[in-house]
VOGU-3710 file (C-alpha; in Angstrom, 3 decimals, decimal comma):
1> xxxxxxxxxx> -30,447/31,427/37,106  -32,261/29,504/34,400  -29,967/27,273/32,556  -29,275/29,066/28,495  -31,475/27,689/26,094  -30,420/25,424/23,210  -29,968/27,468/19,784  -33,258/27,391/18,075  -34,262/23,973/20,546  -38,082/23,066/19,508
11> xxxxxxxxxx> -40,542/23,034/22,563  -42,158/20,299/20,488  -41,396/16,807/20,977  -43,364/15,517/17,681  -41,984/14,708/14,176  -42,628/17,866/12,517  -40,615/19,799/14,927  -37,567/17,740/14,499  -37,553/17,072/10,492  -38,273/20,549/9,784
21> xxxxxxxxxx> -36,113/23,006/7,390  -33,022/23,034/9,584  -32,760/19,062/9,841  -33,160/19,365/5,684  -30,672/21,868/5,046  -28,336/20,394/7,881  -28,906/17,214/6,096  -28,437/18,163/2,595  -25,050/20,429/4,025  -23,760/16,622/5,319
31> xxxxxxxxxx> -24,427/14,820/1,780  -22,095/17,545/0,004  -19,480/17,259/2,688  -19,204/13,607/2,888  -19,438/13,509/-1,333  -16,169/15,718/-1,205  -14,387/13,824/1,637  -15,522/10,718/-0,691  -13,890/12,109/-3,798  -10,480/11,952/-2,261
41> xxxxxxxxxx> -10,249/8,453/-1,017  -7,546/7,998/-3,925  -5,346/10,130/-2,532  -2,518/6,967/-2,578  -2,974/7,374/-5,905  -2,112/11,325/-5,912  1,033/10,483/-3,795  2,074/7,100/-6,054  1,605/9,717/-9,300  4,280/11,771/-7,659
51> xxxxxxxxxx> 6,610/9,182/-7,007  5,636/7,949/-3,314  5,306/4,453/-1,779  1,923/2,977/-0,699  4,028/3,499/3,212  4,451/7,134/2,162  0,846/7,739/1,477  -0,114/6,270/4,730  2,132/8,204/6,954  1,113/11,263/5,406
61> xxxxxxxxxx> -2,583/10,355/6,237  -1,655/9,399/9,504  0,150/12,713/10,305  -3,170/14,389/9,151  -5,222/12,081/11,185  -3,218/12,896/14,603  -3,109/16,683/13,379  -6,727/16,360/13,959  -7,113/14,965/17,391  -4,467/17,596/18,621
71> xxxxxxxxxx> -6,444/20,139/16,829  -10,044/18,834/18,563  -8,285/19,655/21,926  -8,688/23,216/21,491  -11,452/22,606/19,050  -14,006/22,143/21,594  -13,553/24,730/23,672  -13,398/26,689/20,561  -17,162/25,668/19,870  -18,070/26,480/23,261
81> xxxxxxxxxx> -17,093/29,682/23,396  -17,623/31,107/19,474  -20,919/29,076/18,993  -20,518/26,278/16,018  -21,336/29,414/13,403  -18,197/30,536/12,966  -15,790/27,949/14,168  -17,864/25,510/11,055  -17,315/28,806/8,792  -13,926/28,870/9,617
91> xxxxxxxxxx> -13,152/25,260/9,368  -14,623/25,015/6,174  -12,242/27,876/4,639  -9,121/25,503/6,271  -10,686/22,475/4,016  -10,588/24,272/0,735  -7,367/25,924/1,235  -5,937/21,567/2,089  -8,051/20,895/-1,446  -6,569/23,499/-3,577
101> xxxxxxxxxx> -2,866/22,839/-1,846  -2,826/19,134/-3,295  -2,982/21,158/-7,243  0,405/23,004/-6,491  3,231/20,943/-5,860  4,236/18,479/-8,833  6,722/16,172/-6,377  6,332/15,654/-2,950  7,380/18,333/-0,775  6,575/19,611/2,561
111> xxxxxxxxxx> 3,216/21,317/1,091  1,551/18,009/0,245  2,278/17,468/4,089  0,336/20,753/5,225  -2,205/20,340/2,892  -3,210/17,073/4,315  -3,075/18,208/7,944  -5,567/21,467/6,222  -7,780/19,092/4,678  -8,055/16,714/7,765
121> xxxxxxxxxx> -8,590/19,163/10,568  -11,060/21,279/8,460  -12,962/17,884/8,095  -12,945/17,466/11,830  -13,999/20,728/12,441  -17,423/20,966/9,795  -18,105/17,198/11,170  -17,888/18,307/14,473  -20,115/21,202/14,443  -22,306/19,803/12,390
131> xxxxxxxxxx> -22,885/17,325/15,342  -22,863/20,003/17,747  -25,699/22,035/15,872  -28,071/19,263/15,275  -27,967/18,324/18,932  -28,793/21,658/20,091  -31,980/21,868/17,889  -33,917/18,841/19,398  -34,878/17,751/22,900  -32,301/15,676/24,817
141> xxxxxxxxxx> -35,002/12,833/24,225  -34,598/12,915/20,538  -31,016/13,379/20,503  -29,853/9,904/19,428  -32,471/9,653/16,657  -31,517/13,141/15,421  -28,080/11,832/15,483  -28,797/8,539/13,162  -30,815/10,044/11,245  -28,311/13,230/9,649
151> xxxxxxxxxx> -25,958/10,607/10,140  -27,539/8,450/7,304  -27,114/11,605/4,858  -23,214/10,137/5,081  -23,966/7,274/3,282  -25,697/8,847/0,810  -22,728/11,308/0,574  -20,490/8,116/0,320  -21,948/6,337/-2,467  -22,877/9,488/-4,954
161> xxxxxxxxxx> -18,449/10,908/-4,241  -17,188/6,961/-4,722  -19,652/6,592/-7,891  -17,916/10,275/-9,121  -14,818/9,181/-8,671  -14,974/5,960/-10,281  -16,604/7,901/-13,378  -13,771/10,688/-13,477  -11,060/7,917/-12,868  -12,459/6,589/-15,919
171> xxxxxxxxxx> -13,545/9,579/-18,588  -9,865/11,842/-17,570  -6,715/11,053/-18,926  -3,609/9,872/-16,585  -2,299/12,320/-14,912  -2,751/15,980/-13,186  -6,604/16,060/-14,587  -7,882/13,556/-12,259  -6,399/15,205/-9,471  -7,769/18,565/-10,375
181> xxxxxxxxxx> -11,483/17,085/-10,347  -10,956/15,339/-7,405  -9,248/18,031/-4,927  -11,005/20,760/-7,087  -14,421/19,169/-7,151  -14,152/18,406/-3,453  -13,347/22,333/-2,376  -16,629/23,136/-4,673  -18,551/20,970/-2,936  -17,075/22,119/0,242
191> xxxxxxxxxx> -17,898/25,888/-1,132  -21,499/25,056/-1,716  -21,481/23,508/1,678  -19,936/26,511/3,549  -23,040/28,692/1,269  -25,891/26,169/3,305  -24,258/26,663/6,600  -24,475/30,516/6,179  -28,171/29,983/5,391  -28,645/27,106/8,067
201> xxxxxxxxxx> -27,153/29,182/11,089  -28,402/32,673/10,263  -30,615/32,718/13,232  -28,759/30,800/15,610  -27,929/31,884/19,289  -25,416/31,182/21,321  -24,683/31,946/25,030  -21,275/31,799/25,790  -20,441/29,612/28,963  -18,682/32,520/31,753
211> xxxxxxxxxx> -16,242/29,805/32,201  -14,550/27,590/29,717  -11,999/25,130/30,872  -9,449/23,202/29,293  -10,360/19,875/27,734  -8,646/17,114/29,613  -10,138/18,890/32,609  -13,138/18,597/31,208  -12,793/15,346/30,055  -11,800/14,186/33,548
221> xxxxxxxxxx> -14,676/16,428/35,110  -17,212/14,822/32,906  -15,792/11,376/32,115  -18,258/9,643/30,015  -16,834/6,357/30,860  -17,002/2,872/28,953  -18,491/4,749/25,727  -14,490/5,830/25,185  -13,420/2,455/24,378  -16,653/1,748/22,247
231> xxxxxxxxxx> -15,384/5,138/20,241  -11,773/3,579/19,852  -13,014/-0,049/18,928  -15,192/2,106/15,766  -11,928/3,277/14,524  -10,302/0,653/14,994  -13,191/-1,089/12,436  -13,091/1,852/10,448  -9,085/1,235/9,469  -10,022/-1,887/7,894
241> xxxxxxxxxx> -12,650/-0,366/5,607  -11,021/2,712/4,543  -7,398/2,095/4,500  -6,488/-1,148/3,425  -9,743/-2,907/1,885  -8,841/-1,633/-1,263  -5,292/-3,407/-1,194  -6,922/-6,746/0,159  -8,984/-6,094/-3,222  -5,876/-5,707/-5,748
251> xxxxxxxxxx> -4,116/-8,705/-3,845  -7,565/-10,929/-4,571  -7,547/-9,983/-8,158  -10,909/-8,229/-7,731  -12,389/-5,568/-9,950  -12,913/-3,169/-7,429  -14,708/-2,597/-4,018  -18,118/-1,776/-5,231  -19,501/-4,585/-4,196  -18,871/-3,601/-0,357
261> xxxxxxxxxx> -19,060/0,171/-0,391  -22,513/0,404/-1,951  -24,524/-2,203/-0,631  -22,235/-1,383/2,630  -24,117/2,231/2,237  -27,675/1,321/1,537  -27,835/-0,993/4,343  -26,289/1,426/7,186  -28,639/4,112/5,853  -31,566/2,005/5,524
271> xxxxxxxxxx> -30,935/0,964/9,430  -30,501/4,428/10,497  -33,944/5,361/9,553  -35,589/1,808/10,626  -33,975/2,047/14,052  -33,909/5,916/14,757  -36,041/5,687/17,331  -33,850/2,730/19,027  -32,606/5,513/21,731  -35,843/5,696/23,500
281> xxxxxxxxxx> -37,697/2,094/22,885  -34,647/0,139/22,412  -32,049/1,300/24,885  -28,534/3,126/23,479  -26,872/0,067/25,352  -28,213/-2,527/23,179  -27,563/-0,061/20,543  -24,231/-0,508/21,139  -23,866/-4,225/22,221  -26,037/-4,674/18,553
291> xxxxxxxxxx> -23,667/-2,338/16,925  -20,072/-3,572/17,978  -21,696/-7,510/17,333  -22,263/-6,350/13,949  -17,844/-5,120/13,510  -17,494/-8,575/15,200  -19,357/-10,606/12,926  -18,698/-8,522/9,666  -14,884/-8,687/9,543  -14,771/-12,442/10,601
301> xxxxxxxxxx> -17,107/-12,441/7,214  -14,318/-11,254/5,163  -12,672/-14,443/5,650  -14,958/-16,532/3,112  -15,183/-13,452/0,489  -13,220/-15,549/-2,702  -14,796/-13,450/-5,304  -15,497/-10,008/-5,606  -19,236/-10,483/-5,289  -19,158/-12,164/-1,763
311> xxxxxxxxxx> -17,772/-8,669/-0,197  -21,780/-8,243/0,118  -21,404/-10,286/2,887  -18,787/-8,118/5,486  -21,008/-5,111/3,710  -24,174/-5,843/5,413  -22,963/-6,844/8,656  -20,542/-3,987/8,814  -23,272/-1,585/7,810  -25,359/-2,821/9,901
321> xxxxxxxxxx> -23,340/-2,216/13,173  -22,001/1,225/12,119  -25,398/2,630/11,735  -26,497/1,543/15,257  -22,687/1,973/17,015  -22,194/5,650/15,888  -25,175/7,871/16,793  -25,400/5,820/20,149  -21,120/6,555/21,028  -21,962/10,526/20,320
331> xxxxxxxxxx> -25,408/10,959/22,161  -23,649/8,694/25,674  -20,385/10,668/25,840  -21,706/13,816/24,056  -24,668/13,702/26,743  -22,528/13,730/30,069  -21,167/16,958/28,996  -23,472/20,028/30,055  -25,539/22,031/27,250  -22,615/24,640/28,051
341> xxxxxxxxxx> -19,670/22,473/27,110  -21,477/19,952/24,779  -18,962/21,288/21,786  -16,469/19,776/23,935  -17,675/16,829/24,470  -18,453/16,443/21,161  -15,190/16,669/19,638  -13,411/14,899/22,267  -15,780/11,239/21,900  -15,133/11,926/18,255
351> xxxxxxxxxx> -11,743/12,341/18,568  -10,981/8,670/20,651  -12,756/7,445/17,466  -9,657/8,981/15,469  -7,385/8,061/18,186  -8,472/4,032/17,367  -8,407/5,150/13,753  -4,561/6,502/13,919  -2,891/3,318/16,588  -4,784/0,561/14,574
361> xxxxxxxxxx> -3,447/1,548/11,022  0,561/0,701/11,776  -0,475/-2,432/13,790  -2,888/-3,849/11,207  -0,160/-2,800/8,465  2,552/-4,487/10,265  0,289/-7,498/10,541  -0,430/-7,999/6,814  3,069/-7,398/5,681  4,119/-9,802/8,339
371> xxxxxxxxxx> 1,702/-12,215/6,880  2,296/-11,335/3,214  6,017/-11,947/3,953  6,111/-15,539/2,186  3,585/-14,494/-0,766  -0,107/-14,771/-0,455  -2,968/-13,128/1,774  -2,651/-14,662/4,941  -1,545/-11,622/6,015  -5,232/-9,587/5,267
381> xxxxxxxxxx> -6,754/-12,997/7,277  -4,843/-12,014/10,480  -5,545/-8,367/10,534  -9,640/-9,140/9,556  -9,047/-11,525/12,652  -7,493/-9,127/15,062  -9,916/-6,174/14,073  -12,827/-8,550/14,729  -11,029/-10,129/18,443  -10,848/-6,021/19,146
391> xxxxxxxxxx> -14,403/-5,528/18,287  -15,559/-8,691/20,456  -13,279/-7,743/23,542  -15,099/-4,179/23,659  -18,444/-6,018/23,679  -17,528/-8,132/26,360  -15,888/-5,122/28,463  -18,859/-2,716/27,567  -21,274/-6,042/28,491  -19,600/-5,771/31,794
401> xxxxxxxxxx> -19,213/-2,317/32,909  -21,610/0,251/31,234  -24,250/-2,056/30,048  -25,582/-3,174/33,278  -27,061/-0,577/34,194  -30,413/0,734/32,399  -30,181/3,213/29,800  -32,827/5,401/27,728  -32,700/8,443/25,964  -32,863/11,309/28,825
411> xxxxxxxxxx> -35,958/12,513/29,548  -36,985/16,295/28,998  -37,941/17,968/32,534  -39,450/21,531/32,812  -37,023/24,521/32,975  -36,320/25,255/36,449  -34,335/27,646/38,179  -30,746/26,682/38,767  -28,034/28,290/41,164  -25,232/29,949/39,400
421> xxxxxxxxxx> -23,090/27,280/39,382  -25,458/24,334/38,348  -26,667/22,854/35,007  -28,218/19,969/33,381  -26,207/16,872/31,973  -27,021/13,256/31,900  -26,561/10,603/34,144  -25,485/6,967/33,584  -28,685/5,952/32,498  -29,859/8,904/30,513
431> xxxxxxxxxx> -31,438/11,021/33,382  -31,304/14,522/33,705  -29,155/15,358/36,552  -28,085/18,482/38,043  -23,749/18,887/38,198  -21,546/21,763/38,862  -21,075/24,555/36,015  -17,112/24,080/37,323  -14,670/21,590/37,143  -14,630/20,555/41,332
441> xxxxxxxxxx> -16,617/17,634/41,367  -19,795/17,397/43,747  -22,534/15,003/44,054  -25,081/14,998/41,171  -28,652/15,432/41,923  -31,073/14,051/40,037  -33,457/16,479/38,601  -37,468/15,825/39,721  -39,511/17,063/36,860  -42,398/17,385/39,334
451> x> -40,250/19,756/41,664
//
């Protein structure tokens, strides 16, 4: 049989058939989701307000976090087998019910605990489809610039929910106020978010897969190999920017972290529409080798930053790499999965991301208080110096495994007709191959568009 169409997958391989209404609407859907998640990065401030440590807040984001990657286990095959429709419908009802759970309790009880593990795996789930529904609108050629470029709507998202929260930080009085404009104006904009997806997905198709196994067979079926630890080295990065940049800032006497997150933002989205089309003339392994250079260099950066100002530094560097490293991890490990499973694969390459994310936090943590111990911020030196030796050792690893082999973006061959238990995925170096619809391995063939 023929292998099942992509949902609403243009025949066209030109501009105007990717950045068309549904990029647009999937693009302006990502801005208001990111805003929201943006809103909320003072939530150590919503757990200090009701009495908690700075240790508190993080374990309660860290049980969140590995809420999540439990939750993508089944979250994949969840994808595969609903379509992203409803499972991104569903997920964003889960996010608004974490929002509004934060106004309720006035200490800290078990409910602040559930509503962050509501908030966090209703974040994974919107992200993940989101990913999921812009790859099955384009050609495989196209999928890493599709990628970067919805991708960039995040920093846009970023700056305009860090600039709102500064301003409602500042105009609201101390106290439960803030917190109702933050969790409540982050299930709005999750609300007007859920209203674009209705409108977005309205049309879509989806053909469910007659067979959907479980996700660590899938993930051993479909291994997509040296990408993994690329994913795990990004969150490792991503600790140091999100989690404890802001205390490095209070310790240096600074006035805030503007001067990283914004010019942080315009950079990494200015890149991602540069370099979108990286996948195909550039290679997505040089994309990557650029990308994790970029974590390298940018936290070994923070080292010189003595005044506020000099965080521009880290911020273009670090910009810089995400917005080449991301796109590049999802379209490689994404792309080994079939069409039929690609919800899977999705979720699970995002979820070793999180997984780097959630076992970097306590070591970094325990390295700064070790180093804080005596007074000081040595402590913030040796945890910008082991997140940047982590960043260099996956270069060198992915320099000497995945890397030496060609890549490109996979090429688009004519539908053909399949046996039953045969699809397309990709192969190491972005060819379309032919693999087995079930887990049993068997050789791949590779797929002759002229056949």
């Amino acid at each position: 049989m023929n292998v099942p169409p992509k949902s609403g997958q243009p025949e066209l391989n030109s501009s105007d058939a990717i950045y068309g209404r549904n990029f647009w609407l999937a693009y302006a859907a990502n801005v208001l989701l990111v805003c929201a998640n943006s809103l909320t990065f003072r939530f150590a401030e919503y757990v200090a307000a009701r009495g908690g440590t700075e240790e508190l807040a993080g374990a309660i984001v860290q049980a969140g976090l590995f809420a999540a990657i439990v939750f993508r286990l089944g979250l994949g095959a969840a994808i595969d087998h609903y379509g992203p429709r409803r499972i991104w419908l569903l997920a964003g009802g889960v996010y608004m019910v974490g929002c509004l759970s934060f106004l309720i309790p006035e200490k800290l009880t078990l409910l602040v605990w559930a509503a962050r593990v509501c908030y966090q795996t209703g974040l994974a789930g919107m992200f993940s489809c989101s990913i999921v529904h812009i790859q099955n609108q384009v050609p495989a050629s196209r999928r890493t610039e599709v990628i970067g470029s919805l991708g960039s709507s995040g920093f846009v998202g970023t700056i305009l929910g860090t600039q709102v929260s500064d301003l409602m930080f500042t105009w609201l009085p101390v106290g439960q106020p803030r917190f109702i404009a933050t969790f409540g104006g982050a299930a709005g904009l999750a609300f007007l978010h859920g209203l674009i997806v209705v409108v977005l997905t309205q049309r879509d198709r989806h053909v469910r897969p007659e067979v959907t196994p479980g996700p660590i067979r899938l993930l051993m079926r479909y291994w997509p190999g040296s990408i993994l630890v690329v994913a795990v080295a990004q969150g490792t990065g991503f600790v140091v920017t999100t989690v404890f940049l802001t205390r490095y800032a209070t310790a240096m006497q600074f006035s805030g972290i503007t001067w990283f997150f914004l010019p942080y933002s315009v950079m990494a989205f200015s890149c991602r529409w540069i370099f979108r089309d990286w996948g195909t003339s550039f290679g997505r392994h040089r994309m990557v080798l650029w990308g994790l250079a970029g974590m390298t260099v940018g936290q070994l950066l923070f080292l010189l930053v003595s005044r506020d100002w000099l965080l521009v530094l880290p911020a273009l560097v670090c910009g810089f790499g995400h917005a080449l490293l991301f796109p590049a991890i999802v379209s490689i490990g994404a792309g080994k999965f079939p069409i039929q499973y690609r919800g899977s694969g999705t979720t699970l390459v995002l979820g070793f991301t999180e997984l780097g994310t959630a076992l970097a936090a306590p070591l970094l943590g325990l390295l700064i208080d070790l180093g804080n111990a005596g007074g000081g911020t040595r402590g913030f030196s040796w945890m910008f110096l082991a997140a940047s030796g982590f960043a260099f050792s996956g270069l060198i690893f992915y320099i000497l495994t995945a890397a030496r082999h060609p890549d490109h973006d996979p090429h688009v061959s004519p539908a053909q007709s399949l046996p039953p238990d045969v699809v397309e995925a990709e192969s190491d170096i972005g060819d379309m191959i032919a693999v087995s619809a079930d887990v049993p391995a068997q050789v791949p063939e590779k797929l002759n568009p002229a056949r």
